[in-house]
C-alpha positions as CSV (number, residue, x, y, z in Angstrom):
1,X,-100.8,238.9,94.4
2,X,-101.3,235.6,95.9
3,X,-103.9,233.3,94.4
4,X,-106.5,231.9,96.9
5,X,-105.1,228.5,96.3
6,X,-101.9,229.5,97.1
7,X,-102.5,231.1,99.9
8,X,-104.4,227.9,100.9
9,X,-100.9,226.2,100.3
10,X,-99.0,228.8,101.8
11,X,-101.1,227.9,105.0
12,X,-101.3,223.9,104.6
13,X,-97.5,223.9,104.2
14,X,-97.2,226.2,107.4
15,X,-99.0,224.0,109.9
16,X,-97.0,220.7,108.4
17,X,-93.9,222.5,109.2
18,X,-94.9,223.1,112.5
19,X,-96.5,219.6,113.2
20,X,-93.2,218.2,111.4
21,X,-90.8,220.6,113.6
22,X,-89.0,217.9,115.8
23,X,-87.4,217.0,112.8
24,X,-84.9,219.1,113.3
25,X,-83.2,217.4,116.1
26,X,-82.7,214.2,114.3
27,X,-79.7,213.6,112.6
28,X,-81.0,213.0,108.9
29,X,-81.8,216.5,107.6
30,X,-84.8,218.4,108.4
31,X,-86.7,220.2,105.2
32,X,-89.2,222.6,104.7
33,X,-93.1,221.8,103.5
34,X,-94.3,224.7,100.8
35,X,-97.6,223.6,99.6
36,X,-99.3,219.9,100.1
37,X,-103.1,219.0,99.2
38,X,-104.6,215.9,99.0
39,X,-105.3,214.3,95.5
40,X,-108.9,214.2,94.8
41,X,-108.8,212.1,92.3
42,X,-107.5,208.9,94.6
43,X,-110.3,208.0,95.9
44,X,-112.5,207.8,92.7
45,X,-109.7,206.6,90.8
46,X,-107.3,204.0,92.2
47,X,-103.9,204.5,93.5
48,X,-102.0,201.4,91.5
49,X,-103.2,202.1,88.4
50,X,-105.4,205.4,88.1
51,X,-108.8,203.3,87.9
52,X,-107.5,201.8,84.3
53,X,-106.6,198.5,85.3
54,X,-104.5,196.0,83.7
55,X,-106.6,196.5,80.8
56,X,-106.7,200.5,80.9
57,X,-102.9,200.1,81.4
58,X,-102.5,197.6,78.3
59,X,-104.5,199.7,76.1
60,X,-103.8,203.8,74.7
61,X,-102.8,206.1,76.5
62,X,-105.9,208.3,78.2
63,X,-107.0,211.2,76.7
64,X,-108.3,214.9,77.9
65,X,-111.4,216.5,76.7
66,X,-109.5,219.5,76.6
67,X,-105.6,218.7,74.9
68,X,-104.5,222.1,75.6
69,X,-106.2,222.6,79.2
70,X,-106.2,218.6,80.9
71,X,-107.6,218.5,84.6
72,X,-105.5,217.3,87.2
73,X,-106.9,214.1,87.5
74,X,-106.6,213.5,83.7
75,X,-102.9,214.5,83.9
76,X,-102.8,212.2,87.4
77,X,-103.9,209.2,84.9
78,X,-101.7,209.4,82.1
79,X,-98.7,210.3,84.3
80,X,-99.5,207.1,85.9
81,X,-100.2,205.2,82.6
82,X,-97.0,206.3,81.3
83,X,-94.7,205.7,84.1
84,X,-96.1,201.9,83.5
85,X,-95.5,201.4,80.1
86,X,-92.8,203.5,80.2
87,X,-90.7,200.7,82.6
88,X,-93.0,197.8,82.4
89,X,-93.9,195.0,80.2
90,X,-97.3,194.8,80.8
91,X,-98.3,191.3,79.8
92,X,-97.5,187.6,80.9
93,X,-94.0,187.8,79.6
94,X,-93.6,190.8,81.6
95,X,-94.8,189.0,84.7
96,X,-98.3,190.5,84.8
97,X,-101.5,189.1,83.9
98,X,-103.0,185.7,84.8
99,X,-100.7,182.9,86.2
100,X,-97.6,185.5,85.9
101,X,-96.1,186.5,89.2
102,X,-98.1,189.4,89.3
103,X,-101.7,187.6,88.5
104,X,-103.4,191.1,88.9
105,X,-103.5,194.8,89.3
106,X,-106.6,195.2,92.1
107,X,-108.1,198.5,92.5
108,X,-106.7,199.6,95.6
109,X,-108.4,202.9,97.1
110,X,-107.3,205.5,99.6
111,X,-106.1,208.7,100.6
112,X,-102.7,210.5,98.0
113,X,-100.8,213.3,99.5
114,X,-99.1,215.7,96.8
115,X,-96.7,218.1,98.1
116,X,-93.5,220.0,97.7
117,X,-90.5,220.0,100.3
118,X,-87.2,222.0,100.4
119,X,-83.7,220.7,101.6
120,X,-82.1,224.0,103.5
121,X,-79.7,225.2,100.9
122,X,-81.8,224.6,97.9
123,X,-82.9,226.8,95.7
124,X,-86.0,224.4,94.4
125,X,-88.2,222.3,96.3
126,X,-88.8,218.7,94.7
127,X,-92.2,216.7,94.7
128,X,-93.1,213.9,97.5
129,X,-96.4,212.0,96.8
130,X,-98.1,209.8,99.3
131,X,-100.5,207.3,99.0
132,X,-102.0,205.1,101.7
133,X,-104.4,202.1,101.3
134,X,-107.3,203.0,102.9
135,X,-106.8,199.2,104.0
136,X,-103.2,200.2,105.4
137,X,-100.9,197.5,107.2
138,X,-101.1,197.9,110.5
139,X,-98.7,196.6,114.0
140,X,-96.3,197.4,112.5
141,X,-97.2,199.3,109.9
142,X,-95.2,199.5,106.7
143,X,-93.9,202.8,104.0
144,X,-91.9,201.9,100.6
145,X,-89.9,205.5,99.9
146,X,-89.6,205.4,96.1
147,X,-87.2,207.5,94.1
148,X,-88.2,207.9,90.3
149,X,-85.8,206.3,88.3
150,X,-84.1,208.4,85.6
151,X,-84.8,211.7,86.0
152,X,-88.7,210.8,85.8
153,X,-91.9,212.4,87.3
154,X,-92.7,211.7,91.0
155,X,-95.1,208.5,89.8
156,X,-91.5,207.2,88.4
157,X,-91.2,204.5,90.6
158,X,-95.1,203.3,90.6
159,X,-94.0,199.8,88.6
160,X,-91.7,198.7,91.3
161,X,-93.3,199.9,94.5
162,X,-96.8,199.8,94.1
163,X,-96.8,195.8,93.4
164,X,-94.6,196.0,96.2
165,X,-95.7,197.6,98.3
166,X,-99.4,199.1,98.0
167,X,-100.6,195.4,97.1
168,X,-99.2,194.4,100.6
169,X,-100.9,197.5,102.1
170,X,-98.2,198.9,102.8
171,X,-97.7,203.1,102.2
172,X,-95.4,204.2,99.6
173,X,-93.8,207.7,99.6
174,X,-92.7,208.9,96.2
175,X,-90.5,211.2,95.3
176,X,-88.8,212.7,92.0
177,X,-85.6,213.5,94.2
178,X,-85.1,217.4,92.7
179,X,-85.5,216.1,89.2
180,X,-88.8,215.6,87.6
181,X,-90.9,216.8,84.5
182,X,-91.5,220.5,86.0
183,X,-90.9,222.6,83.1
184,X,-90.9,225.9,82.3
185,X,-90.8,227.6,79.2
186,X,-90.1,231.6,78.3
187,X,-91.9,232.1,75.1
188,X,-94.9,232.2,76.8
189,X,-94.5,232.5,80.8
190,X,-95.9,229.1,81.8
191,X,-94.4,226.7,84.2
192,X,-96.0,223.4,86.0
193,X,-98.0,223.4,89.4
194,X,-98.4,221.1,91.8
195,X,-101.2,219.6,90.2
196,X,-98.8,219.2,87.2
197,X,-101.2,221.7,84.9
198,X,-99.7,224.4,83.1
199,X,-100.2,228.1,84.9
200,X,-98.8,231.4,84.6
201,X,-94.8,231.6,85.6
202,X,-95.8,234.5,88.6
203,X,-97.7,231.8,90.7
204,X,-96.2,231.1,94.0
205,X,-94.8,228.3,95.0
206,X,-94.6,226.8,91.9
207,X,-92.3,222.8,92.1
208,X,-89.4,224.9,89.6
209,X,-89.3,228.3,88.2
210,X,-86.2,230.7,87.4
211,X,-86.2,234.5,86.3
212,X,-87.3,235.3,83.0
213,X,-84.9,237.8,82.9
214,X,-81.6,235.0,83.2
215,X,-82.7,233.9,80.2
216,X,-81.7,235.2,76.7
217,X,-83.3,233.2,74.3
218,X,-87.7,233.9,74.3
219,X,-87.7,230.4,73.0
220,X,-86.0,228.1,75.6
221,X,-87.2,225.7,78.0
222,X,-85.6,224.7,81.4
223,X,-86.0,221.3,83.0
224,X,-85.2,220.7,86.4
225,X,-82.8,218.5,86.7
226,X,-80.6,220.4,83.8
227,X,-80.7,223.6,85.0
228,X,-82.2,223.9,88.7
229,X,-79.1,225.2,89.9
230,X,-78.9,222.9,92.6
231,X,-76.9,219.7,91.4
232,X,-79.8,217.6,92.8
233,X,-77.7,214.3,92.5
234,X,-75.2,215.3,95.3
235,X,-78.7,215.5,97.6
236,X,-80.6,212.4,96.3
237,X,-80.0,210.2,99.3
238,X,-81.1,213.2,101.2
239,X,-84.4,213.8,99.1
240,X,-85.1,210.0,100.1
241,X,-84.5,210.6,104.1
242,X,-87.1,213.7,103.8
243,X,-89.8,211.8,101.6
244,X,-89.3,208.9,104.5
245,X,-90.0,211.5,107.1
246,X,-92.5,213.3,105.7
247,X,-94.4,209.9,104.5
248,X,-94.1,208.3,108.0
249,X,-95.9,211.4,109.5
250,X,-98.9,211.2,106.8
251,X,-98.9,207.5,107.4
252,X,-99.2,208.5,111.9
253,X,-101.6,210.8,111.3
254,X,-104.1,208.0,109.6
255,X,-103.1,205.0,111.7
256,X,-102.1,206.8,115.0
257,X,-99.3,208.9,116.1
258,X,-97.5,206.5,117.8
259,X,-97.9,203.6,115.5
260,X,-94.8,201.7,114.3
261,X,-93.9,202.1,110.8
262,X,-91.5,199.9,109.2
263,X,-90.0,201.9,106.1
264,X,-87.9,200.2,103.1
265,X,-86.2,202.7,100.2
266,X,-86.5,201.0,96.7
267,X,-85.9,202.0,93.4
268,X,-84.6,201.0,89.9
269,X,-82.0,203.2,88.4
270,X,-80.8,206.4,89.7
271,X,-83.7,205.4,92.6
272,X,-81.8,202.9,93.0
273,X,-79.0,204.2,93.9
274,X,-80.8,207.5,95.7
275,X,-81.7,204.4,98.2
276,X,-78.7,203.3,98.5
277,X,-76.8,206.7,99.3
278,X,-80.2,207.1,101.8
279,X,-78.9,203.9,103.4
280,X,-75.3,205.7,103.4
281,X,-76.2,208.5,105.3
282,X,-78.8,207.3,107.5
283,X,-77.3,207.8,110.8
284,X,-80.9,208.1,112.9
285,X,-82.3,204.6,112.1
286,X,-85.1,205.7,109.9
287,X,-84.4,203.1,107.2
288,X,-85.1,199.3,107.7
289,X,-84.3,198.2,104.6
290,X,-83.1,198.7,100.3
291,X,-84.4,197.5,97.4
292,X,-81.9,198.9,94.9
293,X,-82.4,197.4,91.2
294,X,-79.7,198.1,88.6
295,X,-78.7,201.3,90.8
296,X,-76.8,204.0,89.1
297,X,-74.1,204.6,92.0
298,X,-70.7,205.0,91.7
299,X,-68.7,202.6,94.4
300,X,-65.6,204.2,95.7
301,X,-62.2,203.7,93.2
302,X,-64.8,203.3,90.2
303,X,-65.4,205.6,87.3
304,X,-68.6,207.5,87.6
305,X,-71.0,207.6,84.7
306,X,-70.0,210.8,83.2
307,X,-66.9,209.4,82.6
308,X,-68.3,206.2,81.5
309,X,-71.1,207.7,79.3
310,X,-68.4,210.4,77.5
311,X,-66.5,207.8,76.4
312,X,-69.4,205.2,75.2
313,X,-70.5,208.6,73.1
314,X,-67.1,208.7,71.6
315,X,-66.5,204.7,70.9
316,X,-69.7,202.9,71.0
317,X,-71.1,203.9,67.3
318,X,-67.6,202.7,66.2
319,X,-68.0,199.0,67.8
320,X,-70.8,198.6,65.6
321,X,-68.9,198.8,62.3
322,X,-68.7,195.4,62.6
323,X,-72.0,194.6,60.4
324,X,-72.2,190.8,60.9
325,X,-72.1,191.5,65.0
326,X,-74.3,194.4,64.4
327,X,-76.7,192.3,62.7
328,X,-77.2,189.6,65.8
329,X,-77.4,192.7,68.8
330,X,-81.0,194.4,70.0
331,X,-82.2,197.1,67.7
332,X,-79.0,196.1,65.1
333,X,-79.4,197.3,61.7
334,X,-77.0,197.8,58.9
335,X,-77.6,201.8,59.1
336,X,-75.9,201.8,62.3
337,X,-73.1,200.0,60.9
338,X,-72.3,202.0,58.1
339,X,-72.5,205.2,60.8
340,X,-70.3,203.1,62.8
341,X,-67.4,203.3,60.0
342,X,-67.8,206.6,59.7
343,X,-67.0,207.2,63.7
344,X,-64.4,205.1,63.3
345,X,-62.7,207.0,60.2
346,X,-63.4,210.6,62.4
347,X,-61.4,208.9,65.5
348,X,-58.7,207.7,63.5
349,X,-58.2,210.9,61.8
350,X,-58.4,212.9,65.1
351,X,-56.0,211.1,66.7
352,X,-58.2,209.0,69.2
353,X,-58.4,205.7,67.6
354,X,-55.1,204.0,66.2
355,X,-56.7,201.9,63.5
356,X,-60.5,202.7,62.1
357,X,-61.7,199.4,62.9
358,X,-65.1,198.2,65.8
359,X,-62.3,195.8,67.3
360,X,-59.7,198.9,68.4
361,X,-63.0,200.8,69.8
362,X,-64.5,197.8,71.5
363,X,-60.8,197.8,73.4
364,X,-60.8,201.3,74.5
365,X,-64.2,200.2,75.9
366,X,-63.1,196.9,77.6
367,X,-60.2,198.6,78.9
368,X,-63.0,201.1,80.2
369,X,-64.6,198.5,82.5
370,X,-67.5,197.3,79.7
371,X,-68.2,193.6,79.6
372,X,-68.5,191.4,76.7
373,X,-72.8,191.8,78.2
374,X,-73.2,195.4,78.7
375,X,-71.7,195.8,75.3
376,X,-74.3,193.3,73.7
377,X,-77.0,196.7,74.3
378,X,-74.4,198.9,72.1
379,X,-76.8,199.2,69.5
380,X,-79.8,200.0,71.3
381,X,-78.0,202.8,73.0
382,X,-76.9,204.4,69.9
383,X,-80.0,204.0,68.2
384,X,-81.4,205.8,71.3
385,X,-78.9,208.5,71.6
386,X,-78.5,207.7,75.3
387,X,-74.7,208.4,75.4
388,X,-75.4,212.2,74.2
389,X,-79.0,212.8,75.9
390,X,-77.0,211.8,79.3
391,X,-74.2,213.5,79.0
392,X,-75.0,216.8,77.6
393,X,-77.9,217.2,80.3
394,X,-75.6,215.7,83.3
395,X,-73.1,218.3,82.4
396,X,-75.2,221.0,82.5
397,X,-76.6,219.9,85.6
398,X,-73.3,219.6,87.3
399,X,-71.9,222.9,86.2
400,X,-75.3,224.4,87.4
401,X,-76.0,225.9,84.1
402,X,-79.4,227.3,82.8
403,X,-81.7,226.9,79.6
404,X,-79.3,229.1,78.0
405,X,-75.8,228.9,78.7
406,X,-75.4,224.6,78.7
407,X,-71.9,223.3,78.3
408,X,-70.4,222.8,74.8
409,X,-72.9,224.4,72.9
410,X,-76.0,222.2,73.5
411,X,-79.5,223.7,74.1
412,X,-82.8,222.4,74.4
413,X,-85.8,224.6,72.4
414,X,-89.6,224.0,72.5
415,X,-90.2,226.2,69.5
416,X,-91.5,223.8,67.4
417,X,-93.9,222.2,70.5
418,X,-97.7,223.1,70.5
419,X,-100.2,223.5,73.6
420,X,-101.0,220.3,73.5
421,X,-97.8,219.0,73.6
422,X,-96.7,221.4,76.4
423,X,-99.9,220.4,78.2
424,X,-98.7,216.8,78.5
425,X,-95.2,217.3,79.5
426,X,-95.9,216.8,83.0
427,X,-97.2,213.5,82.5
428,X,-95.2,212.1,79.1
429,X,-91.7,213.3,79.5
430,X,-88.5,211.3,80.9
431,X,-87.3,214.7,82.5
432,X,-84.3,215.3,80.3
433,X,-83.3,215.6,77.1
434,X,-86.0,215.6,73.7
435,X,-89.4,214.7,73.5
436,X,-92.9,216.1,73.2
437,X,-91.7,218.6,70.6
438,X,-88.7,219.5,72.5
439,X,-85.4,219.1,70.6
440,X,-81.5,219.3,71.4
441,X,-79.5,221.5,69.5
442,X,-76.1,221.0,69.1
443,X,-74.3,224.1,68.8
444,X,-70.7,222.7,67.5
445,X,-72.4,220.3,65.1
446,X,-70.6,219.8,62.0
447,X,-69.0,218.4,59.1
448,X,-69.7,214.6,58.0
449,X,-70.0,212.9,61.6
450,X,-71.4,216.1,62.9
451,X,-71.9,214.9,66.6
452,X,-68.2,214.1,67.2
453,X,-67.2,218.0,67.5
454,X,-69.9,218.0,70.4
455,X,-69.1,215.0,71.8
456,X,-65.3,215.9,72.2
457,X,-66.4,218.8,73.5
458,X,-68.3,216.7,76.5
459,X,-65.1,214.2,77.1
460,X,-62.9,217.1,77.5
461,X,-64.8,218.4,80.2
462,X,-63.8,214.9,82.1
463,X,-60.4,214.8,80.7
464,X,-59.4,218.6,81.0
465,X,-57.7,220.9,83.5
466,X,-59.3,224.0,83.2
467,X,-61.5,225.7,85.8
468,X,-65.0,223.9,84.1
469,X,-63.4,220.5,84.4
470,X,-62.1,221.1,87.4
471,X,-65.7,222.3,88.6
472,X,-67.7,219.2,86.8
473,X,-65.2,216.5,88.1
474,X,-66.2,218.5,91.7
475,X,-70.0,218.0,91.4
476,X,-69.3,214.8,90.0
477,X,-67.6,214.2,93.8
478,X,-70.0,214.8,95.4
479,X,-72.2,212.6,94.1
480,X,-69.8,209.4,95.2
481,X,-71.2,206.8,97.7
482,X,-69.1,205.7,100.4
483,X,-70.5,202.3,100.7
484,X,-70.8,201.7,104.5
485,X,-74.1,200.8,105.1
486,X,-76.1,200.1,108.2
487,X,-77.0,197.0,109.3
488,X,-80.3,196.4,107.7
489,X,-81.0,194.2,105.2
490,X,-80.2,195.7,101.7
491,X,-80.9,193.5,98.7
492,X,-79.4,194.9,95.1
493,X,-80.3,193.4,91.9
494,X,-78.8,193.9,88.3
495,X,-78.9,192.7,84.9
496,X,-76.0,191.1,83.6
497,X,-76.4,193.1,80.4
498,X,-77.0,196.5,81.5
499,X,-75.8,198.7,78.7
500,X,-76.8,202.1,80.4
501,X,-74.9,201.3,84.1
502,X,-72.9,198.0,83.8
503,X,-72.9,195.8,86.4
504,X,-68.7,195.5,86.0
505,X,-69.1,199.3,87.1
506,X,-71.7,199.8,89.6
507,X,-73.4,197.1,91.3
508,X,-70.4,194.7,91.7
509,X,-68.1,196.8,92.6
510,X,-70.3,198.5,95.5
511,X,-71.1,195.2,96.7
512,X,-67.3,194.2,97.1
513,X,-66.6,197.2,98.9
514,X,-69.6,197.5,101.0
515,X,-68.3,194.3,102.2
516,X,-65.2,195.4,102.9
517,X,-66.5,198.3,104.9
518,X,-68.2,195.4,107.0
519,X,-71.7,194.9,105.6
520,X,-73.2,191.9,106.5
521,X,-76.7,191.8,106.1
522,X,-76.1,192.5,102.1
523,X,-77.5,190.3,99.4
524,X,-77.3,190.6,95.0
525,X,-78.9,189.2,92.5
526,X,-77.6,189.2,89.3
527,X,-80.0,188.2,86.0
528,X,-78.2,186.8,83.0
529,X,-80.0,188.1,79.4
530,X,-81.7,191.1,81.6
531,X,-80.7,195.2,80.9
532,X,-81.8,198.1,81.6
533,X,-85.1,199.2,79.8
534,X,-87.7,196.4,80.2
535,X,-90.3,198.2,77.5
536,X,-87.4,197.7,75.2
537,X,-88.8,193.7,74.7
538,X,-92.2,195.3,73.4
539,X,-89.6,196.1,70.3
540,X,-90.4,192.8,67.9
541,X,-87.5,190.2,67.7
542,X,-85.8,191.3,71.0
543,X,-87.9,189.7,73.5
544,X,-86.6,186.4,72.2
545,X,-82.9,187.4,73.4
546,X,-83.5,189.2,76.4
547,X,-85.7,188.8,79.7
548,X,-87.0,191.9,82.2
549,X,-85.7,192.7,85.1
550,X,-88.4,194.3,86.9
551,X,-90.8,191.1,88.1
552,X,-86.7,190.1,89.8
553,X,-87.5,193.6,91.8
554,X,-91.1,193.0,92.7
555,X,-89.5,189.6,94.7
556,X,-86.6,191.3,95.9
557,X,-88.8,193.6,97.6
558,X,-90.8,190.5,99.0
559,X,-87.9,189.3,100.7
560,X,-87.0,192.1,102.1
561,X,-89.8,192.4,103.8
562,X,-90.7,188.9,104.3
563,X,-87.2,189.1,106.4
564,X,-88.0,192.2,108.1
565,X,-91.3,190.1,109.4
566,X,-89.5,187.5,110.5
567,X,-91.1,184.9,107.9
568,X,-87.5,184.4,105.9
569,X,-83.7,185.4,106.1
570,X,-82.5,187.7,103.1
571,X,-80.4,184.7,101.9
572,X,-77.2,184.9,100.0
573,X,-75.9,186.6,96.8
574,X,-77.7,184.5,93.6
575,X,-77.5,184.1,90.1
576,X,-80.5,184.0,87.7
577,X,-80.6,182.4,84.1
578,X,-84.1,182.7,82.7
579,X,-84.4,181.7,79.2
580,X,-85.8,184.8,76.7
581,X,-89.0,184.2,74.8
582,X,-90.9,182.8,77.9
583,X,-94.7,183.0,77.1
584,X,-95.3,183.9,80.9
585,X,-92.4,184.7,83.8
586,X,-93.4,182.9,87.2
587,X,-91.1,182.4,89.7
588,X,-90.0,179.1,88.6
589,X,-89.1,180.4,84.8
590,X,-87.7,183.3,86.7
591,X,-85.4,180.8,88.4
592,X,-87.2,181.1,92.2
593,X,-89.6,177.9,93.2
594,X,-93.5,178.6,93.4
């Protein structure tokens, strides 16, 4: 039976489909509303940062009275705590705090709109958040659409849009595009509402649940974007057109149903390039402008990252045999080097390498499409377990696998995670692979390099011809953008030393052939010393080689809209070279005059 509040839903998300009906007649793709309350908590609690404040955000992470039952407004502030410090360096060097470029976080109050759509065809809904300034923009008014980067929670995008956009009053619509931190585990029936607490796995119209019954092991755990079932990637630029409708409608129903609304898609990561593929596909206008900052998109004639990442899992531990090299890289250490010799000895002795040495590996790499920068982050990704984490959960997501059937003998358990753990998820987790008591088992592990047989496993799926392969490299597809934009202005921005998506194969490459598809309102920046994981300078010693990227995506999204007002013209392509170890980024250290 129906709970009262989800018949409540059940009715809330009938009348928006109704009022939101015309949609169908447009050419983006109409969707389906299934529940959507407003968020109490916004208007006690601020929308940029929760009511915490710079300070708040600087300090702990908030706790709960309760660590195995949290309220929804204590989950709503450390989700939003998280997704800060999570992306953010928080801090002058950072660009935030006094006489940085982002002087302040203001308390800025309103209304916050939680609620779950459904593309026709999907099995799942996925989140789309809200939130309007109660001082909203007005003639025209404005909406940021904000894609989580990674496969984060739908406040994943809070550090780039709301500076950008809420502290200009404009509305930003977030969304986690069908990925998210929804989980669901078997060993005791619970899954995640829209509030993002923990309920029982029978209540309707839950954000993700599967049957119990497809499930063989009591002690598994399904996370959205793994094992939905719905290859959310191929449908992220559509996710973005639907959070852009639906946020434009909350927005006319504040400020006036006939009130313009000028809306700009921005997002860092795979929101960045969910924007981008928005941009792609928008035939019916309802995009002005991109933001996309280091976008994880896949130009056409490039190698997508599955390909990318299956090799860097195979090759990258081996470039760091070289200990003297190892020694001058972020997060180098003599422990990766000595693992480093061993991959090299496994490749050589399974035929893959042709001498065991980090200068035949880094070759294979360079041959690849990696660049003498993207490899400088080689350590840090190993050290992090990227390469794995991304490819073992991408596979399974593009073969539409479940909990308990992944590709190549991987599995993710929570058997060892305990209420409180569980009760965080929503608002802690990156939304695949480990963490929070959840742990990746690899099935095939063995021997003295005990990854490789996994790992192999993974790059055959790319390399293969049997009817997997052939299925993954299908998904995989699908997921390609075509790079023929509209003409709006659409501003890209990338670190030079991306490890995770290298520029050499994703940003300068869909930037060439954008242009050759006749895009001519298109400008990038590129940032010399910047990658991709900004909290990765909180780590001591590596903020004095590197420099974040995420104050160059605050501006970007300045001049966007500054253009889109009239006030400036997007400019040309430009080149940044900040110096790490700046005590404070303004926009003169940053390379921009004051």
């Amino acid at each position: 039976m129906q709970s009262h509040r989800n018949r409540r839903w059940a009715l809330v998300g009938w009348l928006l489909t109704a009022a939101l009906g015309p949609a169908a007649a447009e050419s983006f793709d109409d969707y389906e509303v299934l529940a959507a309350e407003r968020v109490a908590q916004a208007a006690e609690s601020d929308l940029l940062s929760a009511g915490l404040g710079l300070s708040g955000l600087q300090a702990s992470p908030p706790g709960f009275a309760d660590a195995r039952a949290p309220t929804a407004g204590e989950l709503r502030r450390l989700a939003i705590h998280n997704a800060w410090n999570a992306l953010a360096i928080l801090g002058p060097s950072g660009g935030v705090g006094e006489e940085a470029v982002l002087a302040e976080l203001p308390q800025i109050g309103g209304r916050e709109i939680s609620a779950l759509l459904r593309l026709p065809g999907a099995s799942q809904p996925f989140r789309v958040l809200v939130q309007i300034p109660a001082r909203a923009a007005r003639d025209p008014a404005c909406l940021l659409v904000a894609p989580a980067s990674g496969s984060r929670g739908v406040y994943g995008a809070i550090q780039l849009a709301g500076p950008g956009g809420l502290m200009r009053g404009c509305a930003v619509a977030y969304t986690d595009k069908g990925a998210g931190t929804d989980f669901q585990t078997f060993d005791d029936g619970r899954a995640t509402d829209l509030a993002g607490t923990r309920v029982a796995i029978d209540d309707a119209d839950l954000p993700f649940k599967l049957s119990a019954e497809e499930v063989p092991d009591a002690a598994s755990v399904a996370i959205k974007h793994l094992h939905s079932g719905d290859h959310p990637e191929a449908d992220w630029g559509r996710h973005v057109l639907a959070a852009a409708h639906f946020g434009r409608e909350q927005l006319r129903q504040q400020l006036g149903d006939q009130t313009a609304v000028r809306i700009v898609a921005v997002g860092l990561s795979n929101g960045g390039g969910a924007a981008l593929r928005a941009a792609e596909r928008d035939t019916a206008g309802l995009l002005d402008g991109v933001v996309a900052v280091m976008p994880n998109i896949t130009p056409p004639g490039q190698p997508p990252l599955y390909d990318y990442a299956t090799l860097a899992a195979l090759y990258q531990p081996c470039t760091l045999a070289d200990a003297e090299r190892t020694q001058t890289l972020p997060l180098g250490n003599p422990l990766l080097a000595m693992a480093g010799q061993q991959r090299c000895n496994s490749l050589a002795a399974a035929g893959l390498l042709e001498e065991a040495s980090a200068a035949a590996a880094t070759e294979v790499l360079v041959k690849a499409g990696f660049d003498e920068g993207a490899l400088r982050l080689a350590a840090s990704s190993v050290a992090l377990d990227l390469w794995r984490v991304v490819a073992s959960g991408y596979a399974s997501a593009y073969l539409r696998r479940g909990p308990g059937d992944m590709p190549c003998g991987y599995a993710l358990s929570a058997a060892e995670a305990g209420l409180q753990q569980r009760a965080a998820w929503w608002a802690t987790h990156s939304g695949v692979g480990p963490g929070g008591g959840i742990s990746l088992d690899d099935g095939l592990a063995q021997g003295e390099d005990e990854t490789l047989p996994g790992l192999q496993c993974l790059r055959a799926l790319w390399t293969g011809e049997g009817p997997n392969s052939v299925a993954l490299r299908r998904a995989v597809e699908a997921t390609r953008a075509s790079a023929r934009l509209p003409s709006i202005p659409v501003l890209i921005v990338h670190g030079r030393e991306d490890g995770l998506i290298p520029a050499s194969l994703s940003s300068r490459p869909y930037v060439a052939a954008a242009r050759e598809r006749g895009a001519e309102t298109l400008a990038y920046w590129e940032v010399e010393r910047a990658q991709h994981f900004d909290a990765l300078l909180n780590v001591p010693g590596v903020a004095d080689q590197l420099v974040p990227i995420l104050p160059y995506g605050w501006l970007a999204i300045e001049q966007v809209l500054a253009g889109l007002a009239g006030h400036s013209e997007l400019g040309g392509d430009r080149r940044f070279a900040p110096q790490p170890g700046a005590a404070v980024m303004t926009r003169r250290s940053m390379g921009l005059t004051d």
